[in-house]
C-alpha positions as CSV (number, residue, x, y, z in Angstrom):
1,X,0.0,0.0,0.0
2,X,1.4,3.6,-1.2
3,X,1.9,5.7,1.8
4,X,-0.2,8.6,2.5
5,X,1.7,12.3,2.3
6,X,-0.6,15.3,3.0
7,X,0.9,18.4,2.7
8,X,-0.7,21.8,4.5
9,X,0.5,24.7,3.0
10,X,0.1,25.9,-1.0
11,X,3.1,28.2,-1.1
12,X,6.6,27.2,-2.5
13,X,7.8,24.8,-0.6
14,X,4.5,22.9,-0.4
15,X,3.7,23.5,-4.3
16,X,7.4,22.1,-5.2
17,X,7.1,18.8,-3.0
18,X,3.5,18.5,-4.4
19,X,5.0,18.1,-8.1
20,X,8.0,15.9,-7.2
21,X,5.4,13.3,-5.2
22,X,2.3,12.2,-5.4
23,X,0.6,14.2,-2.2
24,X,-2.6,15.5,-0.9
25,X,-1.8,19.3,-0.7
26,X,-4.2,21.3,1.8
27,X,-4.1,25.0,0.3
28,X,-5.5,27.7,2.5
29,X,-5.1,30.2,-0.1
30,X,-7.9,29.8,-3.2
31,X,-5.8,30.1,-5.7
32,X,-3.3,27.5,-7.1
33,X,0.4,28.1,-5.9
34,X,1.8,31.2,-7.1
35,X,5.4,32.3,-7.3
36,X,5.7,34.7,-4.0
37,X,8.4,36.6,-5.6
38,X,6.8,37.8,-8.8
39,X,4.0,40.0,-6.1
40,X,5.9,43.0,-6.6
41,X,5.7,42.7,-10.5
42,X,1.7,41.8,-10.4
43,X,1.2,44.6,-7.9
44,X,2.8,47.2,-10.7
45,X,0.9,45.4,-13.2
46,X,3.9,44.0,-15.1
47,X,2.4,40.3,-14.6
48,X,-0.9,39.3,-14.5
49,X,-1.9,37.2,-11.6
50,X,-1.6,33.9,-13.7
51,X,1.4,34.3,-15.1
52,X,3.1,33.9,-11.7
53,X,1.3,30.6,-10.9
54,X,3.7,27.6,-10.6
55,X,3.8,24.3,-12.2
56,X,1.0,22.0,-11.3
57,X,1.0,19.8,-8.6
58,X,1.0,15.9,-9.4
59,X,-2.2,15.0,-7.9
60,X,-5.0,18.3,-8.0
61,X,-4.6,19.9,-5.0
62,X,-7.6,20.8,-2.5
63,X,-7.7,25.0,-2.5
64,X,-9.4,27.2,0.1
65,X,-9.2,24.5,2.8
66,X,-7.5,25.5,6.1
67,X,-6.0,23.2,8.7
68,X,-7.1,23.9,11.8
69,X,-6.2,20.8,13.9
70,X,-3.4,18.1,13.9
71,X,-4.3,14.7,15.2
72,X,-1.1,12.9,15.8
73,X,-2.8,9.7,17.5
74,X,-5.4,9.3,14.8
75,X,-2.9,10.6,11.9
76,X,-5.3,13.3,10.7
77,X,-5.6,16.7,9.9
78,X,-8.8,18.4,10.6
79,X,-9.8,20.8,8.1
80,X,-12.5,24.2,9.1
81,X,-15.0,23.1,6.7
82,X,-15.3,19.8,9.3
83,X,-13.5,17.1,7.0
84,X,-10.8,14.9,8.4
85,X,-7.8,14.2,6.2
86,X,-5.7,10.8,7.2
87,X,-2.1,10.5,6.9
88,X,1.1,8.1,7.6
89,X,3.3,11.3,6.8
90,X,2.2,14.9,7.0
91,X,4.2,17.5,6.3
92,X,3.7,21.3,7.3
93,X,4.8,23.8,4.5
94,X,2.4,26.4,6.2
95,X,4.7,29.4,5.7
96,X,5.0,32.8,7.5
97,X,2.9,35.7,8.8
98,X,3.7,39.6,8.3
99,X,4.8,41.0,11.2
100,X,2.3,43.4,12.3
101,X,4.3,46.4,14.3
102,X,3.4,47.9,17.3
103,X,1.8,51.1,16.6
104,X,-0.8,53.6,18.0
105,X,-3.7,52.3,16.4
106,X,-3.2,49.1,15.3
107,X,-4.4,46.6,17.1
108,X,-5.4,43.1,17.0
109,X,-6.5,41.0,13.7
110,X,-8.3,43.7,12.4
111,X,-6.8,46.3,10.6
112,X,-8.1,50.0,9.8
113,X,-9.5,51.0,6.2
114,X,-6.6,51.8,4.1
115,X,-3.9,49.6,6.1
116,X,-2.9,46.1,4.2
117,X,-0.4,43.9,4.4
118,X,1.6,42.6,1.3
119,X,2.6,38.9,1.5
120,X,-0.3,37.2,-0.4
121,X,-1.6,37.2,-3.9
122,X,-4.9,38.9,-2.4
123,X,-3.0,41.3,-0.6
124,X,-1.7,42.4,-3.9
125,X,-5.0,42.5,-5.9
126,X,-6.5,44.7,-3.1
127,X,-3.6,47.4,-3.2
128,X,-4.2,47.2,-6.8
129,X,-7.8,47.7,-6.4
130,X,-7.6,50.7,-4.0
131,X,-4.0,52.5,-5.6
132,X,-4.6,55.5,-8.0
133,X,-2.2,57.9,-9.9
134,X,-1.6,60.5,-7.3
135,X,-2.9,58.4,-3.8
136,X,-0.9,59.1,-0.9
137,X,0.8,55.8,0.2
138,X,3.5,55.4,3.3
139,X,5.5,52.0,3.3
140,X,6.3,51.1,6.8
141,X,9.9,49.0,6.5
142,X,12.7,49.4,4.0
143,X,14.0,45.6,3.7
144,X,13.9,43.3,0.4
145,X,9.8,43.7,0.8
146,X,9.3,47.3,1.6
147,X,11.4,48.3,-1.4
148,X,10.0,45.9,-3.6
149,X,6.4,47.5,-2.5
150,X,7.3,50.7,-2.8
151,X,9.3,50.7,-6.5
152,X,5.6,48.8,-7.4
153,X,3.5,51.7,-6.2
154,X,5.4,54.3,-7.6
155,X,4.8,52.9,-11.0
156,X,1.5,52.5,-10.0
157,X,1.4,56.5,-10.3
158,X,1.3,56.9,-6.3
159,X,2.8,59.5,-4.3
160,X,5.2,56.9,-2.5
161,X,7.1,57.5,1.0
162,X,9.2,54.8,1.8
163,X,10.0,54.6,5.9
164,X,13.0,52.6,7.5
165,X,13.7,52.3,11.5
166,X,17.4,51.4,10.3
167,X,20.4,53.7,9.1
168,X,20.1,52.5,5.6
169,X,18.0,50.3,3.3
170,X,17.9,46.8,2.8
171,X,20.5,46.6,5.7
172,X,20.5,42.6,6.1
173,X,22.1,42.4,2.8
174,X,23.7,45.6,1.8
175,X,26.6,47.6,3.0
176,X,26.6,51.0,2.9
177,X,27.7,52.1,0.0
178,X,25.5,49.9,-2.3
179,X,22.7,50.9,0.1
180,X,23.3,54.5,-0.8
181,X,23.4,53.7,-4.5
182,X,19.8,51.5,-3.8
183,X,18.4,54.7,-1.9
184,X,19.5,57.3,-5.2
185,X,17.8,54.9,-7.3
186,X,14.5,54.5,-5.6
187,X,14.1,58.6,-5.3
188,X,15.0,58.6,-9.1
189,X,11.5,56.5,-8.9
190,X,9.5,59.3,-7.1
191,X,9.6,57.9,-3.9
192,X,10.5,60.2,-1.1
193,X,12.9,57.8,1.3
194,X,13.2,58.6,5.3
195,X,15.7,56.1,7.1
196,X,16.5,56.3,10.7
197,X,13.0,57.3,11.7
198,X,10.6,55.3,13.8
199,X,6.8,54.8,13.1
200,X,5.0,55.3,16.2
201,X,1.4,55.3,15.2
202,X,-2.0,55.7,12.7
203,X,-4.3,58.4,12.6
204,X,-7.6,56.8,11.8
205,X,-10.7,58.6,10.8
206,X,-14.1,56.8,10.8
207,X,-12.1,53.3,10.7
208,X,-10.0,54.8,7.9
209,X,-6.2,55.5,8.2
210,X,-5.1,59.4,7.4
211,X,-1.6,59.8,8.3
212,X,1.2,57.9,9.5
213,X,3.1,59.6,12.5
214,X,6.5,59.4,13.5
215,X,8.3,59.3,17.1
216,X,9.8,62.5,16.0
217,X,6.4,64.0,15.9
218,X,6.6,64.2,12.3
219,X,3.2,63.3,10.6
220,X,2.8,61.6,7.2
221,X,-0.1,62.0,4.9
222,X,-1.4,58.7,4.0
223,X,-4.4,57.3,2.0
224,X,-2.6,54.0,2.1
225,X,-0.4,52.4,4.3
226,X,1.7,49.3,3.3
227,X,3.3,47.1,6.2
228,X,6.6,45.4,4.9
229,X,7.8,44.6,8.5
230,X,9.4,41.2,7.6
231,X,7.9,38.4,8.4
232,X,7.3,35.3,11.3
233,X,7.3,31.5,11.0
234,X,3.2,30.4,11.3
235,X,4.1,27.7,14.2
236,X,-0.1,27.6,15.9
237,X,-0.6,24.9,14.3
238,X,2.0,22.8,15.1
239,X,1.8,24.2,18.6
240,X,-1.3,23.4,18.9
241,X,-0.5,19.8,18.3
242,X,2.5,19.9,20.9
243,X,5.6,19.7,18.3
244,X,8.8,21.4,19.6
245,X,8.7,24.6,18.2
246,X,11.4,27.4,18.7
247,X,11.1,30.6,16.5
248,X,9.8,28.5,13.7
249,X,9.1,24.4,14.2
250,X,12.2,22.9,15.0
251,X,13.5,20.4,12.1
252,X,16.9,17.8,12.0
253,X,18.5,17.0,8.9
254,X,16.1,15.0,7.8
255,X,13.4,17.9,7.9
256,X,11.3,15.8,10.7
257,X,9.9,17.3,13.4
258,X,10.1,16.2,17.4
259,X,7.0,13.5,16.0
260,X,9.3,11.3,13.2
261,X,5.4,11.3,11.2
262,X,6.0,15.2,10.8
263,X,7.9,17.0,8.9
264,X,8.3,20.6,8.4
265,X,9.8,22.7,5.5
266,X,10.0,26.5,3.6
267,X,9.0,29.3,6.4
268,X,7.6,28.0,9.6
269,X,10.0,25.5,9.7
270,X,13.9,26.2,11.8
271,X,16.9,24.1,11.1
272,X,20.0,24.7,12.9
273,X,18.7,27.9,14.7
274,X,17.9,29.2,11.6
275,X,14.3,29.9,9.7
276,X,15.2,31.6,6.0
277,X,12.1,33.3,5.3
278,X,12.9,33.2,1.2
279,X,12.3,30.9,-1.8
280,X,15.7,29.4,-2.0
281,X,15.8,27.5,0.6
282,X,12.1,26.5,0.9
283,X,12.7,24.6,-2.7
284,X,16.3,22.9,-2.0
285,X,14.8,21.4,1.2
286,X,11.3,20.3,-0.7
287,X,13.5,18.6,-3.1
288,X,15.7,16.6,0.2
289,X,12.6,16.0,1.4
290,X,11.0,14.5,-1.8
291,X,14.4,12.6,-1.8
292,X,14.0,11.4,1.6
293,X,10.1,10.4,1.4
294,X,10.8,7.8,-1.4
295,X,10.7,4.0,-1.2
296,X,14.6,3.7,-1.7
297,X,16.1,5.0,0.8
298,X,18.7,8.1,-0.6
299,X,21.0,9.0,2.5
300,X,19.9,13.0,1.5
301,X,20.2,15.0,4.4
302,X,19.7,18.9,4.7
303,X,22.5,21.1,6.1
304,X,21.5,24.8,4.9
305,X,21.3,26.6,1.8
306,X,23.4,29.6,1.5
307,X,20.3,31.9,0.0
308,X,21.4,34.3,-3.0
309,X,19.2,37.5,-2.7
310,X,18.5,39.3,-6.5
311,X,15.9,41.8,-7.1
312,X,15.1,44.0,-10.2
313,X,13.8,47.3,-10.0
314,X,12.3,49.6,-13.0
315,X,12.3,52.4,-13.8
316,X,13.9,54.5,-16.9
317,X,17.1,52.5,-16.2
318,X,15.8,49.6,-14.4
319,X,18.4,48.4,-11.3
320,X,19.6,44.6,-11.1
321,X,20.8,43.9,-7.4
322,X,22.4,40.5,-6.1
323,X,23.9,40.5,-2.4
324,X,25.2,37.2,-0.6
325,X,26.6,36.2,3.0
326,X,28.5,38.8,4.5
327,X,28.7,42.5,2.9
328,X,30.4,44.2,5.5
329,X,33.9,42.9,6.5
330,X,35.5,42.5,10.0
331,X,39.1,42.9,10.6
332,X,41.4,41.3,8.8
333,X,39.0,40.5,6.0
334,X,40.2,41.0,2.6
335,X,38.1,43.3,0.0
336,X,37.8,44.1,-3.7
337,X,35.4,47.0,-4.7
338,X,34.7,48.3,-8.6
339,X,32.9,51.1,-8.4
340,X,31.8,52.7,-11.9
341,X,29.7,56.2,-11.2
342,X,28.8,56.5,-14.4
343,X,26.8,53.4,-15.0
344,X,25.8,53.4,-11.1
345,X,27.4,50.2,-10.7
346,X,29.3,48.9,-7.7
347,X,30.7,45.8,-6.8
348,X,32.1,43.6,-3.7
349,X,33.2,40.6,-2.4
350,X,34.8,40.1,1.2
351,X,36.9,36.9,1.3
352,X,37.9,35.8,4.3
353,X,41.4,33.5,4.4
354,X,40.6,31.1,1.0
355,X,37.1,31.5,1.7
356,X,34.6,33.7,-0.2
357,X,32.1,34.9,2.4
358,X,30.0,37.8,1.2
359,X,29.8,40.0,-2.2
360,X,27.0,42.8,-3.6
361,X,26.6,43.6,-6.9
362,X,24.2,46.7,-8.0
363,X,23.9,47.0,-11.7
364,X,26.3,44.6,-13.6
365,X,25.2,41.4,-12.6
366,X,27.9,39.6,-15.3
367,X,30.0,38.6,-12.7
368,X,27.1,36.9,-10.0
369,X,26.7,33.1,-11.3
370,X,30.5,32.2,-10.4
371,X,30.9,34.5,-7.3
372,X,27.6,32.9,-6.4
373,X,28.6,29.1,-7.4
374,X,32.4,30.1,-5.4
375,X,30.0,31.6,-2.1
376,X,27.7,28.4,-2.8
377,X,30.3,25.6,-2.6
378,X,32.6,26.9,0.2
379,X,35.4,25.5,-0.9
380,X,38.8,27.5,-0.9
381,X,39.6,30.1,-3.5
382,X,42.2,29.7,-6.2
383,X,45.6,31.8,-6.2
384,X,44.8,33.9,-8.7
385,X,44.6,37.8,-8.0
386,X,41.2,38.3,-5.9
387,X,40.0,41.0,-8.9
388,X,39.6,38.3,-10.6
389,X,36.3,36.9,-8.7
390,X,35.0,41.3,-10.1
391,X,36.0,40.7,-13.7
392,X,35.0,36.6,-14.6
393,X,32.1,36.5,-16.2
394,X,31.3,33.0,-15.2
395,X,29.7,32.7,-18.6
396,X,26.4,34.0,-16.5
């Protein structure tokens, strides 16, 4: 007899084991799987919604149905709608929620008029449905997200501000100078940037948000607010069913959690310390896990992926960005920088001893595929000259 594999959870690491086996996949979302990263590009109407849908699943997968309870005695996985869902493996690809920050005026599941999160497909068609040439939007977070939402609006014809708590944007991944050369490109976009400033609360009126104020006292207009906070690992569920969960629900190498039935991949699920929160490492552990869940046993084991972080952004000369590991060097660290001011490009790698450890590249992106395969394998560098790694192509 086959064994039974249910998977809860539609997004990428659920929708990529679902077409390497032969699974049950539970998708709360109605639509069928979607490509997460392409959100920015639908919301400034690049894409149409379909065209960021994924490859289909093996077996059809069940949509709009939301696990709400884990039997691990039984082996079943209540659904809302009342059915019961049997399995000898179950795996939880249930993702992340947006952090919600912890303004004046925002409080609990409900959020004012005018106020939306952007991390689902539905998300994005309601910003699109309420986002008019000349509306007054404030995004609240300058990471990867925040940037990507606001470079979307802008094209969108809104009147864009773009707030970060930090010194600089997209901080996790860029050093300062790149982040400099980010910032000069996304005011060349219309959107007015404020770093170092704290959001402290809404102003609401009749249920809908008007402004946006700051700790400064500074008050920001707003007809739309975007929260682009990050995000957190959905753990209730497996909480709820009394699996160890840390930040996110704690995995081995062998993606299982503390029930050996249960395994846990993509967003909610922590490895090593360590929940990645992107697309890259959702997949490569979906693919160890399809490995490990056939009949002949394959030895695969997960160890962490070292995640690659790219992003396009338009405009009348669109940006290409690519940041790795560790873009700011300690002491001792070696460095190579190209900078060329006159096609706004920039590029760096830190090596550390033989080892490459970090790099960012902002608008030539020739030399990314072997910096990233050298960052990827960790394996020591070759003598030659360390400009080298700046000027190979890689045949990328």
């Amino acid at each position: 007899m086959s064994t039974r594999i249910v998977v809860v959870g539609g997004g990428t690491a659920g929708a990529r084991l679902a077409q390497r086996l032969p699974v049950t996949l539970l998708g709360e979302e109605p639509h069928a799987p979607y490509n997460r990263v392409l959100l920015a590009d639908v919301l400034a109407g690049r894409y149409a919604p379909e065209v960021i849908a994924l490859p289909d699943a093996r077996e059809p997968a069940r949509l709009g149905v939301r696990a709400v309870r884990i039997d691990r005695v039984a082996r079943t996985v209540e659904c809302a709608d009342g059915s019961l869902v049997g399995y000898d493996r179950l795996v939880l690809a249930i993702g992340s929620n947006p952090v919600l920050p912890p303004l004046r005026g925002l409080r609990g599941a409900a959020l004012p008029e005018g106020v939306h999160p952007f991390r689902t497909l539905d998300d994005c068609l309601e910003l699109r449905s309420v986002v008019r040439p000349g509306v007054r939007a404030v995004v609240i977070g300058g990471g990867l997200l925040g940037v990507s939402a606001a470079r979307a609006l802008a094209a969108l014809g809104a009147e864009v501000v773009l707030t970060q708590q930090g010194e600089r944007l997209m901080e996790r991944q860029l050093d300062a100078h790149a982040s400099a050369l980010l910032r000069e490109h996304v005011e060349s976009l219309g959107v007015e940037v404020h770093t170092e400033c704290r959001v402290s609360g809404l102003r609401q009126r009749d249920g809908a948000v008007t402004a946006v104020e700051l700790a400064d006292g500074f008050v920001l207009d707003a007809q739309v607010v975007v929260l682009a906070c990050g995000v957190r690992p959905r753990v209730a569920l497996a909480r709820d069913a009394g699996l160890d969960v840390a930040t996110g629900v704690v995995v081995d190498d062998e993606l299982r959690t503390s029930d050996p039935y249960i395994h846990a991949i993509g967003d909610c699920a922590e490895h090593m310390g360590r929940s990645y929160g992107l697309a890259g490492p959702a997949i490569e552990q979906a693919d160890v896990l399809a490995d490990l869940l056939t009949a002949e046993p394959s030895g695969a084991r997960y160890t962490g992926t070292r995640a690659l972080t790219r992003l396009t952004l338009g405009g009348a000369q669109p940006l290409d960005l690519a940041a790795f590991g560790e873009a700011t060097a300690r002491p001792g660290d070696d460095v190579v920088q190209l900078t060329d001011a006159t096609r706004s490009a920039y590029r760096k790698v830190v090596v550390r001893g033989d080892r490459l450890v970090g790099g960012v590249l902002l608008g030539d992106l020739a030399a990314v595929g072997s910096l990233a395969q050298a960052w990827e394998g960790d394996e020591a560098l070759p003598d030659a000259p360390l400009l080298h790694l700046l000027t190979h192509d890689g045949g990328s």
